[in-house]
N, CA and C atoms of all chains as a GROMACS GRO file, in nm:
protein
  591
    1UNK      N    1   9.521  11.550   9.695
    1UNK     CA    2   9.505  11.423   9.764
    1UNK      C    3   9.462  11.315   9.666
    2UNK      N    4   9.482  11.171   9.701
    2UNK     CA    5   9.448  11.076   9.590
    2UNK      C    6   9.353  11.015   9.646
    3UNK      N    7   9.250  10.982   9.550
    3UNK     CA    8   9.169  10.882   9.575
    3UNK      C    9   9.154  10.760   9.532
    4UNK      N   10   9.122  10.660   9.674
    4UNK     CA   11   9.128  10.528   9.627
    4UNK      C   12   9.014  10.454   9.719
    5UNK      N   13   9.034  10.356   9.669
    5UNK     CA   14   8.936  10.252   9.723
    5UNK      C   15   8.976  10.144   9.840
    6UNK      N   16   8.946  10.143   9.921
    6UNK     CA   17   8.930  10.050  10.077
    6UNK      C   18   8.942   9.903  10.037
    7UNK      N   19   9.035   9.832  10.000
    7UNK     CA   20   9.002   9.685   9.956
    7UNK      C   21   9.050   9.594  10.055
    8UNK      N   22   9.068   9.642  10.170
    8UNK     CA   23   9.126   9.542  10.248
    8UNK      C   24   9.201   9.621  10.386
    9UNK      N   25   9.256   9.481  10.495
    9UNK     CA   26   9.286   9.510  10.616
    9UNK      C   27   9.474   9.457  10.650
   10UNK      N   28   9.499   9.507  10.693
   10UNK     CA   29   9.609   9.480  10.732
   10UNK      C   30   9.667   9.477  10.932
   11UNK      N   31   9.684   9.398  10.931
   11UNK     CA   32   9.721   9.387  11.086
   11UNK      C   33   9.856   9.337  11.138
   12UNK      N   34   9.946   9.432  11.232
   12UNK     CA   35  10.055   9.416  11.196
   12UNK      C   36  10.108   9.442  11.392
   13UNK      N   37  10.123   9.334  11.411
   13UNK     CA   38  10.179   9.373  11.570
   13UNK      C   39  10.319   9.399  11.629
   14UNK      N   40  10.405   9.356  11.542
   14UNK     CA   41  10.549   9.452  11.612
   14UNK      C   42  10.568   9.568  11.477
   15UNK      N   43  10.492   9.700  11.531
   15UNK     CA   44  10.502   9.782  11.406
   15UNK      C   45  10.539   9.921  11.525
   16UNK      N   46  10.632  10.013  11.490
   16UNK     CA   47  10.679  10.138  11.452
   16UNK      C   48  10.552  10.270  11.516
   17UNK      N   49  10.456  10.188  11.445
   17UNK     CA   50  10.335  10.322  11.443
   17UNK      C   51  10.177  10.242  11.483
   18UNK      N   52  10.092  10.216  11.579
   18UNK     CA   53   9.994  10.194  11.574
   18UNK      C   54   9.886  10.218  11.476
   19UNK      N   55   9.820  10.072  11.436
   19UNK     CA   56   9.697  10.095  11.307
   19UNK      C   57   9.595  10.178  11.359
   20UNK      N   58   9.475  10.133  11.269
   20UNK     CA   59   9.399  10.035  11.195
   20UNK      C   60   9.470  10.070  11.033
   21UNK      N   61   9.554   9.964  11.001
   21UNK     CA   62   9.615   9.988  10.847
   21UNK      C   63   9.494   9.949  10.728
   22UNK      N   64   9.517  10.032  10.631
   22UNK     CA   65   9.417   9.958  10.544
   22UNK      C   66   9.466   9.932  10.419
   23UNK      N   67   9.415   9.857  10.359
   23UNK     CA   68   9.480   9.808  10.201
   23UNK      C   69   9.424   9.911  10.093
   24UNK      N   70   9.485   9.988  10.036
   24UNK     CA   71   9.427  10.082   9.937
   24UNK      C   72   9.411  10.032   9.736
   25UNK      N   73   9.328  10.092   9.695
   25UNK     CA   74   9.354  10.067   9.522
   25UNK      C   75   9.321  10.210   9.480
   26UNK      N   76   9.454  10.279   9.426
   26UNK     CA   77   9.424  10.414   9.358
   26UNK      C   78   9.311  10.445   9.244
   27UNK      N   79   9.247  10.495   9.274
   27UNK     CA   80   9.157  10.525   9.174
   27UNK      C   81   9.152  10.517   9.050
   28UNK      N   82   9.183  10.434   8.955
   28UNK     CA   83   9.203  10.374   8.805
   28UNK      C   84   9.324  10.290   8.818
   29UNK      N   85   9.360  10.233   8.910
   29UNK     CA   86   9.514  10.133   8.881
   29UNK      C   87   9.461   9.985   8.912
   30UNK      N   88   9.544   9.937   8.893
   30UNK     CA   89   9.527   9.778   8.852
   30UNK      C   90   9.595   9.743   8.976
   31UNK      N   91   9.523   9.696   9.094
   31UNK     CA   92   9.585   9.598   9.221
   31UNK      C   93   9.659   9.500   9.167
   32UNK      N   94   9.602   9.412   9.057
   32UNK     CA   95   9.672   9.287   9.043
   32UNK      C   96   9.835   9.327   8.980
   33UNK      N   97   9.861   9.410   8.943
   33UNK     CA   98   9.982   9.426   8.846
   33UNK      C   99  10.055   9.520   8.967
   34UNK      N  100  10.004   9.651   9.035
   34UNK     CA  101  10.097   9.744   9.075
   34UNK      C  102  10.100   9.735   9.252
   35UNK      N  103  10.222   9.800   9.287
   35UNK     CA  104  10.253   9.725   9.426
   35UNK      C  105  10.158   9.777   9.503
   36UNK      N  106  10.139   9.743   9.632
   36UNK     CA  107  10.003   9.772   9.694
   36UNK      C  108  10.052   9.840   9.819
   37UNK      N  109   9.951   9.955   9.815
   37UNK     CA  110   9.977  10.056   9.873
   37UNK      C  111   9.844  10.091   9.989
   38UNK      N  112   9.952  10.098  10.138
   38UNK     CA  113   9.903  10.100  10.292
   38UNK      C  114   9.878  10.255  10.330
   39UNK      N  115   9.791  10.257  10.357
   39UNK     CA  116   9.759  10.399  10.498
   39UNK      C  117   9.711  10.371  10.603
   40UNK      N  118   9.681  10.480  10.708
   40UNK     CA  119   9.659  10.415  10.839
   40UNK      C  120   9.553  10.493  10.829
   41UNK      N  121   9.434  10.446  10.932
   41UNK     CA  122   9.294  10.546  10.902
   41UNK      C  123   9.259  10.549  11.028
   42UNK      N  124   9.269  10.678  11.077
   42UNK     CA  125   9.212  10.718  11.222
   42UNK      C  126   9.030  10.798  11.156
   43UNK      N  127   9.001  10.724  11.056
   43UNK     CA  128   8.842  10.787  11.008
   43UNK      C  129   8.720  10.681  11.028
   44UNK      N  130   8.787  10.538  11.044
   44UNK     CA  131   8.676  10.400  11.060
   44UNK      C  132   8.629  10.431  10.894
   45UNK      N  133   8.731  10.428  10.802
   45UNK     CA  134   8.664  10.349  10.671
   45UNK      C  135   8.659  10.194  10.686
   46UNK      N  136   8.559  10.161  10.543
   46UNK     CA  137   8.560  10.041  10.569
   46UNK      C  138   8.554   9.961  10.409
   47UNK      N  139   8.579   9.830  10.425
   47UNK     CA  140   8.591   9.798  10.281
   47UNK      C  141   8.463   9.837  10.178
   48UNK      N  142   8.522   9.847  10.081
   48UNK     CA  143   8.412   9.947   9.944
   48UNK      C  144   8.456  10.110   9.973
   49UNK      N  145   8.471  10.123  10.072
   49UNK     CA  146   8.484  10.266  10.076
   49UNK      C  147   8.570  10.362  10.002
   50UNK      N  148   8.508  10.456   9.911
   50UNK     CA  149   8.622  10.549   9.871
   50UNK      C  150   8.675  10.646   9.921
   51UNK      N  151   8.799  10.675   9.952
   51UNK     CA  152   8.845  10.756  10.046
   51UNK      C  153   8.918  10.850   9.962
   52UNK      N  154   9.017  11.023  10.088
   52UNK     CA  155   9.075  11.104  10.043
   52UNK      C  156   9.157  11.008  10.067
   53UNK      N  157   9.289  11.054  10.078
   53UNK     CA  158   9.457  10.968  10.076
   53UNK      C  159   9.520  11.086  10.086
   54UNK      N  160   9.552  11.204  10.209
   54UNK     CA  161   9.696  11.252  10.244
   54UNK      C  162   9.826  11.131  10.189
   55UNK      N  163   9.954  11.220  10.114
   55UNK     CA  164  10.006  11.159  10.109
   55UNK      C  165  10.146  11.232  10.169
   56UNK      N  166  10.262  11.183  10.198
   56UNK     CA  167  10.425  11.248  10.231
   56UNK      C  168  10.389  11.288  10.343
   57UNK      N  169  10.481  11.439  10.413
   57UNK     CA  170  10.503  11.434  10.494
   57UNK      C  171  10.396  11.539  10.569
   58UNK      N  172  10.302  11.575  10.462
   58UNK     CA  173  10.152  11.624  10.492
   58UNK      C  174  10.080  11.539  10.595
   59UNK      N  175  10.092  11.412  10.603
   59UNK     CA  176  10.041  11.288  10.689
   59UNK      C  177  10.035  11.346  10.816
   60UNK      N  178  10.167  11.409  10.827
   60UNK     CA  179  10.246  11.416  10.979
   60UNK      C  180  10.165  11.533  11.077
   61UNK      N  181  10.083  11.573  11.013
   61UNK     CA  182  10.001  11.727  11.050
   61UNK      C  183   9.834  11.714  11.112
   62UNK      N  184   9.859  11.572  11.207
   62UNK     CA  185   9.760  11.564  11.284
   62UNK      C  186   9.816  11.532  11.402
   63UNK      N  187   9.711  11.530  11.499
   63UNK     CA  188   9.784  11.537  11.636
   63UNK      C  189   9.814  11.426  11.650
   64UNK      N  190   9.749  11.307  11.602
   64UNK     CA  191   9.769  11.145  11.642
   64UNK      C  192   9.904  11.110  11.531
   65UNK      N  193   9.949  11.192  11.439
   65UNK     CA  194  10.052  11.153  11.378
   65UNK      C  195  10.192  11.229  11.360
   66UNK      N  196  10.205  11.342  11.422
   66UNK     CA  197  10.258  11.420  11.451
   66UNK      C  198  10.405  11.349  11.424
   67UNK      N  199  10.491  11.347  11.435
   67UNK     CA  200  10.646  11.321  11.420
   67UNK      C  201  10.599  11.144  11.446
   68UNK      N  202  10.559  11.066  11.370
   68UNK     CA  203  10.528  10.912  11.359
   68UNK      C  204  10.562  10.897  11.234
   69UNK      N  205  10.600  10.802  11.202
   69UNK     CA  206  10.640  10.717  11.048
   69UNK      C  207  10.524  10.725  10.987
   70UNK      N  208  10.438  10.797  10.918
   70UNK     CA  209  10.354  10.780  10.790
   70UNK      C  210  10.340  10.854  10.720
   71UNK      N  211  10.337  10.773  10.594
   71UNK     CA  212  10.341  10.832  10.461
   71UNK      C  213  10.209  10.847  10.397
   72UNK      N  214  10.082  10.797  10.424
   72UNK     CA  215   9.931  10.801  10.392
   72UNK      C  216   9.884  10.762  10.471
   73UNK      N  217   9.788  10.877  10.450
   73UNK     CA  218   9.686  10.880  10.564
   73UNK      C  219   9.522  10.935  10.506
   74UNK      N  220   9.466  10.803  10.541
   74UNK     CA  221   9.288  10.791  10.556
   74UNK      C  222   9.189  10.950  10.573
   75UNK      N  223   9.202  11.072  10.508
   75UNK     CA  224   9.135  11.183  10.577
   75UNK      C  225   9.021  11.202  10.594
   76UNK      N  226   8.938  11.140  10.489
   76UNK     CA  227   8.788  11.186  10.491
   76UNK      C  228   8.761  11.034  10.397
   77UNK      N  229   8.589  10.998  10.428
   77UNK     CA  230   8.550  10.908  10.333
   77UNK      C  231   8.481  10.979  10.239
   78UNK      N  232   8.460  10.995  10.133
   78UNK     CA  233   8.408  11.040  10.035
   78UNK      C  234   8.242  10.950  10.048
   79UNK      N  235   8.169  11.067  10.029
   79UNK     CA  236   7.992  11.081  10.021
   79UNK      C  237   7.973  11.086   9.812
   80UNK      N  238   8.027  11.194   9.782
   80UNK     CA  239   7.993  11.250   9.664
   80UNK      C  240   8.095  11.294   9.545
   81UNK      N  241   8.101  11.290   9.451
   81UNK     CA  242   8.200  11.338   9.352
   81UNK      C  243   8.062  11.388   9.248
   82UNK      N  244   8.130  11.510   9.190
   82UNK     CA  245   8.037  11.565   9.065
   82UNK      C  246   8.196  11.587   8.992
   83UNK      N  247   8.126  11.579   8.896
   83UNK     CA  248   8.276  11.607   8.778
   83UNK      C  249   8.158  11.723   8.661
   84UNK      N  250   8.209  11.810   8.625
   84UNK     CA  251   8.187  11.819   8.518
   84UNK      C  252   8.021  11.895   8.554
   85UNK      N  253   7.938  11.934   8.656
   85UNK     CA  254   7.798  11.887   8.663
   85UNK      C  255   7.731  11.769   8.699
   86UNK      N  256   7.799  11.701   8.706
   86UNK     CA  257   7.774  11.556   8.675
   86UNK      C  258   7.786  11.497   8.805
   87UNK      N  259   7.645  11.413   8.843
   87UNK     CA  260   7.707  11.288   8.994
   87UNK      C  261   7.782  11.191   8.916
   88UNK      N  262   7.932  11.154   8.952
   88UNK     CA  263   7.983  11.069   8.923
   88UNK      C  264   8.020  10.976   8.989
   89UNK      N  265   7.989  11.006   9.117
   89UNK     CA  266   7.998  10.864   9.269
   89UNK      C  267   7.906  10.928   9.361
   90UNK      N  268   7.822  10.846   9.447
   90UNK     CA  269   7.755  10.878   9.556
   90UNK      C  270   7.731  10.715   9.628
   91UNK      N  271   7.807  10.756   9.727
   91UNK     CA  272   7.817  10.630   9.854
   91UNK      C  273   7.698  10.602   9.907
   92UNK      N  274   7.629  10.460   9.939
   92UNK     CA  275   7.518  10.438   9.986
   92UNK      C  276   7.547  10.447  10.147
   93UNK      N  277   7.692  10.486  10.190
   93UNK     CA  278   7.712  10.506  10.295
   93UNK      C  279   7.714  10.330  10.424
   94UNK      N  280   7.702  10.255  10.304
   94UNK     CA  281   7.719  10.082  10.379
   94UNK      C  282   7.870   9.997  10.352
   95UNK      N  283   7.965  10.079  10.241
   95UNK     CA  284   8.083  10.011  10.243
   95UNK      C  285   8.026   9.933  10.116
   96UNK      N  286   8.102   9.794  10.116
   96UNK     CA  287   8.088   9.729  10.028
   96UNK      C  288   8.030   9.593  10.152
   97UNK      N  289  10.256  10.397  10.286
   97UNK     CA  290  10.305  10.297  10.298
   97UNK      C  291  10.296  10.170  10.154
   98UNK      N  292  10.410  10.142  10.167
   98UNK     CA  293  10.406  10.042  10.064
   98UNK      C  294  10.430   9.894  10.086
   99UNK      N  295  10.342   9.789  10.069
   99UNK     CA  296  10.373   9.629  10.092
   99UNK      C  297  10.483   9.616  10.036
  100UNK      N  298  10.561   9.524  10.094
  100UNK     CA  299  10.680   9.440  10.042
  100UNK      C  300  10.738   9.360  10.083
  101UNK      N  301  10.810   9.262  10.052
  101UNK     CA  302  10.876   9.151  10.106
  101UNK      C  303  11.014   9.127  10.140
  102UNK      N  304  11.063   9.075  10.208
  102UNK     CA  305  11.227   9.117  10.260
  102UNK      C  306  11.284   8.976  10.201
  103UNK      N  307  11.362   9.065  10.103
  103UNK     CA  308  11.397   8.948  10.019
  103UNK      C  309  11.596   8.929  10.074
  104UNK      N  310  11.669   9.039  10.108
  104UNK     CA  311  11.785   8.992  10.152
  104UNK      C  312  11.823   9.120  10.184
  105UNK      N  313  11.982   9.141  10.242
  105UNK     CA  314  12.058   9.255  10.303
  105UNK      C  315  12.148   9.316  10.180
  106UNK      N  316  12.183   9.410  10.250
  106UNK     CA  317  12.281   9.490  10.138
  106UNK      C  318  12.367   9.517  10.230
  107UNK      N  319  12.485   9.508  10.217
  107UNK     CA  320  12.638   9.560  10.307
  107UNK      C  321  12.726   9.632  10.204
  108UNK      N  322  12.745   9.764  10.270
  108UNK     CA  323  12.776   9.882  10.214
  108UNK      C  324  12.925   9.952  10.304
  109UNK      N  325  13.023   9.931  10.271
  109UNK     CA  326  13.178   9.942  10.353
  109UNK      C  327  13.199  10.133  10.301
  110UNK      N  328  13.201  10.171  10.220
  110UNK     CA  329  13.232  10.304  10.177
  110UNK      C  330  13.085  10.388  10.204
  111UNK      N  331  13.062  10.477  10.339
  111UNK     CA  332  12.886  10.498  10.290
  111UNK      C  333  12.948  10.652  10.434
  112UNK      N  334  12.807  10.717  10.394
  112UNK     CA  335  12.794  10.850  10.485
  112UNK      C  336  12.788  10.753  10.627
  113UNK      N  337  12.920  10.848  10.710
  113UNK     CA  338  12.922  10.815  10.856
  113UNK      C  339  12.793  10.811  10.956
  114UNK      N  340  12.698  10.871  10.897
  114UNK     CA  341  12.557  10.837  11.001
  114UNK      C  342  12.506  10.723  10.927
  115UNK      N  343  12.556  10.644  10.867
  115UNK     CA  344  12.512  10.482  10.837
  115UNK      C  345  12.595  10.415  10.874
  116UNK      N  346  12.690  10.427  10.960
  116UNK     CA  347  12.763  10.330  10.999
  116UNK      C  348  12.652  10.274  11.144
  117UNK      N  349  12.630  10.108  11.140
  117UNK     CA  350  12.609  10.043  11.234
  117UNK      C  351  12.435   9.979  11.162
  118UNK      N  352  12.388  10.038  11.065
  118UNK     CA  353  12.264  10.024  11.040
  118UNK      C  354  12.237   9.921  10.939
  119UNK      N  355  12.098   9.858  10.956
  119UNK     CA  356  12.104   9.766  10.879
  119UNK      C  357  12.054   9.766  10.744
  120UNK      N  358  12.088   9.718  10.657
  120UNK     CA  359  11.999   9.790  10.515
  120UNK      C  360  11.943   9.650  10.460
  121UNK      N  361  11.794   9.641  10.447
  121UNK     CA  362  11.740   9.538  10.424
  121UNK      C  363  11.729   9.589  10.230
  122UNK      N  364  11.685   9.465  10.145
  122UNK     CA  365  11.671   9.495  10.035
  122UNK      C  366  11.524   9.412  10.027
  123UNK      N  367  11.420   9.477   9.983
  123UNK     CA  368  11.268   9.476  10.013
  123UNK      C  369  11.240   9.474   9.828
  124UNK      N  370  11.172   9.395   9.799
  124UNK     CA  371  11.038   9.370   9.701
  124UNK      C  372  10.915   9.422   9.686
  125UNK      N  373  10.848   9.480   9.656
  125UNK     CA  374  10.759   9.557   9.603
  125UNK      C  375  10.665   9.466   9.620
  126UNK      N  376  10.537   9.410   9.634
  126UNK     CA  377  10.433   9.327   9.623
  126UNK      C  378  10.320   9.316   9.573
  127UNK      N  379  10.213   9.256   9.472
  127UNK     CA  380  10.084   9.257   9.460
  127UNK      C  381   9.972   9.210   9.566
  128UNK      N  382   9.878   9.245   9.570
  128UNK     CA  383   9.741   9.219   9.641
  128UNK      C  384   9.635   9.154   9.521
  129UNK      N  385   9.606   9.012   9.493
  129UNK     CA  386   9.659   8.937   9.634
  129UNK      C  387   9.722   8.833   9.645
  130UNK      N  388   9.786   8.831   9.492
  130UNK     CA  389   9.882   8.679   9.531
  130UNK      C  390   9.993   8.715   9.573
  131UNK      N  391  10.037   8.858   9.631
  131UNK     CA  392  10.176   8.878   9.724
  131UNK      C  393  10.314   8.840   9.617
  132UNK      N  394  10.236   8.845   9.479
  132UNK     CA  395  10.343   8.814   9.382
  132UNK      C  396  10.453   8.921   9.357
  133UNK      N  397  10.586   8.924   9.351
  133UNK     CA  398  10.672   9.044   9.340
  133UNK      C  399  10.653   9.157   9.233
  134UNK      N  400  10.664   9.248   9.236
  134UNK     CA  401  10.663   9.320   9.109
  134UNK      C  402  10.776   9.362   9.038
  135UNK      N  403  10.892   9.340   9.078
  135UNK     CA  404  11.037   9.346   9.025
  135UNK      C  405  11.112   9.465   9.074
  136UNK      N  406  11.040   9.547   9.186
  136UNK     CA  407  11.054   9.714   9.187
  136UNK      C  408  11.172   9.648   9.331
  137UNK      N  409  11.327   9.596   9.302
  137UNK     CA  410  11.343   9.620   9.391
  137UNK      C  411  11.428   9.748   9.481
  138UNK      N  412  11.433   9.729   9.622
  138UNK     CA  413  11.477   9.929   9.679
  138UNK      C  414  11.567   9.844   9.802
  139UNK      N  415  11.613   9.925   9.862
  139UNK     CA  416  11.706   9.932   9.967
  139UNK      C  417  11.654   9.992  10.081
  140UNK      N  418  11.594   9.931  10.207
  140UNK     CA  419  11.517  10.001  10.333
  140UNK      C  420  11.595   9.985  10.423
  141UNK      N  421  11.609  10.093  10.513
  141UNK     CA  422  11.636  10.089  10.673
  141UNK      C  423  11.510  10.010  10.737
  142UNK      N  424  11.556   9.960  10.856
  142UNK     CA  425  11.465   9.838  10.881
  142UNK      C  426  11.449   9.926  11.040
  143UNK      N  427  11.315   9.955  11.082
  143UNK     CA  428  11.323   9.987  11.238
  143UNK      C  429  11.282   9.842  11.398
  144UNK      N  430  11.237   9.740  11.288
  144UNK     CA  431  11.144   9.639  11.361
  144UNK      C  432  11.248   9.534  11.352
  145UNK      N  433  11.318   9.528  11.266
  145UNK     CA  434  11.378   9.350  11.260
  145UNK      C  435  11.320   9.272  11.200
  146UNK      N  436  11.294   9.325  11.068
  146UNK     CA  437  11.232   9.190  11.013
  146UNK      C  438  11.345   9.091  10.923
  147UNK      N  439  11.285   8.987  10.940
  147UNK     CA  440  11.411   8.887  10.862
  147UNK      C  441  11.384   8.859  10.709
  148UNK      N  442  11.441   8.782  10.688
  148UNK     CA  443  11.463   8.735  10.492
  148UNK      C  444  11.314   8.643  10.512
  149UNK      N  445  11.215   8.691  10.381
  149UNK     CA  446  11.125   8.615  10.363
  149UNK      C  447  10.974   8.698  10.440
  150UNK      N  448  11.015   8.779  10.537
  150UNK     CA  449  10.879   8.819  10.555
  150UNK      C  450  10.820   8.922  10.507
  151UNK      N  451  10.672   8.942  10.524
  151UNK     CA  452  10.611   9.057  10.456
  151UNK      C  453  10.585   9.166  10.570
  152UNK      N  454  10.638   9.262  10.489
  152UNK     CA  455  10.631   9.400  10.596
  152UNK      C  456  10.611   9.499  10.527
  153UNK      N  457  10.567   9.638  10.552
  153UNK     CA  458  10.539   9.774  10.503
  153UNK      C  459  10.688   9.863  10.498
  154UNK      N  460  10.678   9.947  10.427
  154UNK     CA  461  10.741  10.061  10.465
  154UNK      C  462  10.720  10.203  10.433
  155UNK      N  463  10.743  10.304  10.503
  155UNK     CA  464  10.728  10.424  10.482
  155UNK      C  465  10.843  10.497  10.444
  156UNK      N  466  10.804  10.578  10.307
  156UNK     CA  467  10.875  10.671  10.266
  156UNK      C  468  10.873  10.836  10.262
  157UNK      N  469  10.970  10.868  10.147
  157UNK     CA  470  11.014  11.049  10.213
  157UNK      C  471  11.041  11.039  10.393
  158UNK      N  472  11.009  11.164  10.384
  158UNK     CA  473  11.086  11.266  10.545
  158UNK      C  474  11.038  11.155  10.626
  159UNK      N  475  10.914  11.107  10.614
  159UNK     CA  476  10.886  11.007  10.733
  159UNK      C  477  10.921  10.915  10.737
  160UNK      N  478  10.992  10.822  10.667
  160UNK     CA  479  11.120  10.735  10.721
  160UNK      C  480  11.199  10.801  10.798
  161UNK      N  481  11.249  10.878  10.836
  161UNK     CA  482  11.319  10.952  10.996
  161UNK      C  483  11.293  10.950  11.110
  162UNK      N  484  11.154  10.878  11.126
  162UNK     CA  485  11.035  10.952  11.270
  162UNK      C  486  11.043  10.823  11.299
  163UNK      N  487  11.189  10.713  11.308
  163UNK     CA  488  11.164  10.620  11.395
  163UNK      C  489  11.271  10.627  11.465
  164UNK      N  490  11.299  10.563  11.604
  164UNK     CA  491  11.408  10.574  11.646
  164UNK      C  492  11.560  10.529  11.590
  165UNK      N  493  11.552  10.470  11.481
  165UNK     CA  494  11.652  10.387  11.449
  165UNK      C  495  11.696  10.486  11.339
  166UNK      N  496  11.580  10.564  11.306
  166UNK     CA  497  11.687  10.645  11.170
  166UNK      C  498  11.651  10.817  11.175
  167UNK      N  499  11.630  10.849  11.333
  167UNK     CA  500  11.619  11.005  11.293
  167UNK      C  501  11.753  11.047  11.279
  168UNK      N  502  11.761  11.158  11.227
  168UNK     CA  503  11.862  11.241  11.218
  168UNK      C  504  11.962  11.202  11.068
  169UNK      N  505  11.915  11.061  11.028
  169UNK     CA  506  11.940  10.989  10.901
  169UNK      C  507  11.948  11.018  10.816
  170UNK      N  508  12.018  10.984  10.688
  170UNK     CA  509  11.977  10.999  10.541
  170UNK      C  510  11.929  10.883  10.521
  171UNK      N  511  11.756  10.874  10.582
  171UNK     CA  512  11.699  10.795  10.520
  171UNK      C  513  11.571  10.805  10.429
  172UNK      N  514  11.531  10.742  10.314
  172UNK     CA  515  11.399  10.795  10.256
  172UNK      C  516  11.307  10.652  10.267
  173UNK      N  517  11.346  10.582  10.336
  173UNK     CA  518  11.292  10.473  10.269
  173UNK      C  519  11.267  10.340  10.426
  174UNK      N  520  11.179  10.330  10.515
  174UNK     CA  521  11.220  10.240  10.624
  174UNK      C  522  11.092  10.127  10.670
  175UNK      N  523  11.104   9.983  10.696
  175UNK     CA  524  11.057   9.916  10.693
  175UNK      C  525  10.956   9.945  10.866
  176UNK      N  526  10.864   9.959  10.877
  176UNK     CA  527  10.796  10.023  11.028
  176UNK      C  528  10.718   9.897  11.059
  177UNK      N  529  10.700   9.807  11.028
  177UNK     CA  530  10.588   9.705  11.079
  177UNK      C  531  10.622   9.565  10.986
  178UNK      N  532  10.612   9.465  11.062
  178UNK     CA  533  10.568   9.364  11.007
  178UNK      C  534  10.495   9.274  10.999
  179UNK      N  535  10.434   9.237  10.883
  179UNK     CA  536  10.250   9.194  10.920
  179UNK      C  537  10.203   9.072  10.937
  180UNK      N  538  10.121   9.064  11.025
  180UNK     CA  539  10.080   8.935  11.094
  180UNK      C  540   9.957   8.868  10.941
  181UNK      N  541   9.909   8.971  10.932
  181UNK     CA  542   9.772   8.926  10.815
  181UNK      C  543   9.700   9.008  10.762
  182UNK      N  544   9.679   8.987  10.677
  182UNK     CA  545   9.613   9.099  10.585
  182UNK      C  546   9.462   9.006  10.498
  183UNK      N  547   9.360   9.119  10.501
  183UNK     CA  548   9.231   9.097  10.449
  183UNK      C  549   9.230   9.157  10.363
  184UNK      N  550   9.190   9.074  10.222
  184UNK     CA  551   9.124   9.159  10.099
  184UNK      C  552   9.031   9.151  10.046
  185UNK      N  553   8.925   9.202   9.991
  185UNK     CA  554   8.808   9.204   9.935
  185UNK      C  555   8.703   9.080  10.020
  186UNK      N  556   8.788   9.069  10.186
  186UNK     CA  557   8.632   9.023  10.258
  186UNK      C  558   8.707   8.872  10.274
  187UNK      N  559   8.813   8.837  10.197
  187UNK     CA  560   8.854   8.698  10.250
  187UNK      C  561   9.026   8.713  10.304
  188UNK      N  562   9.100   8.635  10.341
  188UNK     CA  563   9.223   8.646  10.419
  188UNK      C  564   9.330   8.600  10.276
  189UNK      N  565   9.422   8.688  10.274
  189UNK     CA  566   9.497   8.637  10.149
  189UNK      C  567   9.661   8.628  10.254
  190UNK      N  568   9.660   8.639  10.309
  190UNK     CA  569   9.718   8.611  10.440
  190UNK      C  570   9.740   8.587  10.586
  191UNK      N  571   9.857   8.466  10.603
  191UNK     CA  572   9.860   8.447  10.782
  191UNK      C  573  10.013   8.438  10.792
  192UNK      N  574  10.073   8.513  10.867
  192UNK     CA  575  10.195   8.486  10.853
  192UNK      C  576  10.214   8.392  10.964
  193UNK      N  577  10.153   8.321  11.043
  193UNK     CA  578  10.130   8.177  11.108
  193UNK      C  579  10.142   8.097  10.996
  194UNK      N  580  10.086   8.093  10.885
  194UNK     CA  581  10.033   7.973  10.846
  194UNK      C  582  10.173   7.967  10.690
  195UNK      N  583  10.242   8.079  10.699
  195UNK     CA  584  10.369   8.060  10.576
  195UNK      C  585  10.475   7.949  10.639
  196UNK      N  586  10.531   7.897  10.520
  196UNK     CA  587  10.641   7.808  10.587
  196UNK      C  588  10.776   7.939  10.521
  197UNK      N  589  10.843   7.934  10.619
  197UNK     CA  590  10.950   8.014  10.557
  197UNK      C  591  11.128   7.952  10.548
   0.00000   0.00000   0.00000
């Protein structure tokens, strides 16, 4: 799964698939330069938040998304990362 | 899902018989947040109707199929929504009210 960061909202009313869409930034990529990339989040992230990212047709393997158009999907918000031994993220749990 | 902008059509006369009748939009790739192009352009099945000039999403692989307009398709690639407005980092970098198109 990829991780990225919550930077934003998207709202979209003649759409295919019911939101809450959110604006994503992959975990080391550059928003300003690379195209910007949507999931839908049935988890209530919120901006600052770092999230998992289901991506393809793995998406499709919840009950609310089952045979629906999406390609990423919001799974969990991330609390903690250790790398190595190491705390390398821990969420104050307020977003940004 | 990926942002992008519907920049014009593609008409295709020689193509697999389950594309006959469908529309093939040709979509732009986009930045967040000046919505500036990134040059990546692709060829989408469109399920909503969006026209030349607006900003819309699309979903790719198998799940471009899971709309009514392109199951059973050879499609990888389909435009599912088109967006009214989008929030980034806490301020509005879009209104699609407020574009002149």
């Amino acid at each position: 799964m990829m991780i990225a960061h919550v930077i934003g909202t998207v709202v979209a009313s003649k759409s295919a698939m019911s939101g809450p869409f959110r604006l994503l930034s992959p975990y080391g990529s550059d928003p300003l330069t690379s195209a910007c990339s949507i999931a839908l989040d049935p988890v209530g992230a919120r901006h600052g938040d770092l999230v998992l990212v289901a991506q393809g047709s793995s998406c499709r393997w919840t009950s609310d998304t089952d045979e629906k158009p999406v390609d990423a999907l919001i799974v969990g918000i991330i609390d903690l990362i250790h790398r190595h031994g190491k705390e390398v993220y821990r969420s104050d749990g307020s977003g940004v | 899902m990926v942002l992008a902008r519907v920049i014009g059509t593609v008409v295709s006369t020689a193509k697999a018989p389950q594309l006959e009748g469908m529309k093939l939009s040709l979509v732009e790739k986009v930045t967040i947040p000046a919505l500036q192009g990134t040059g990546e352009h692709v060829v989408s099945f469109d399920a909503v109707g969006a026209n030349i000039g607006e900003v819309v999403f699309c979903v790719s692989g198998s799940s471009a199929r899971m709309t009514e307009v392109t199951k059973g398709k050879p499609a990888d690639l389909t435009i599912i929504a088109i967006v009214d407005s989008i929030d980034a980092h806490g301020a509005p970098v879009y209104r699609k009210s407020e574009e002149s198109s």
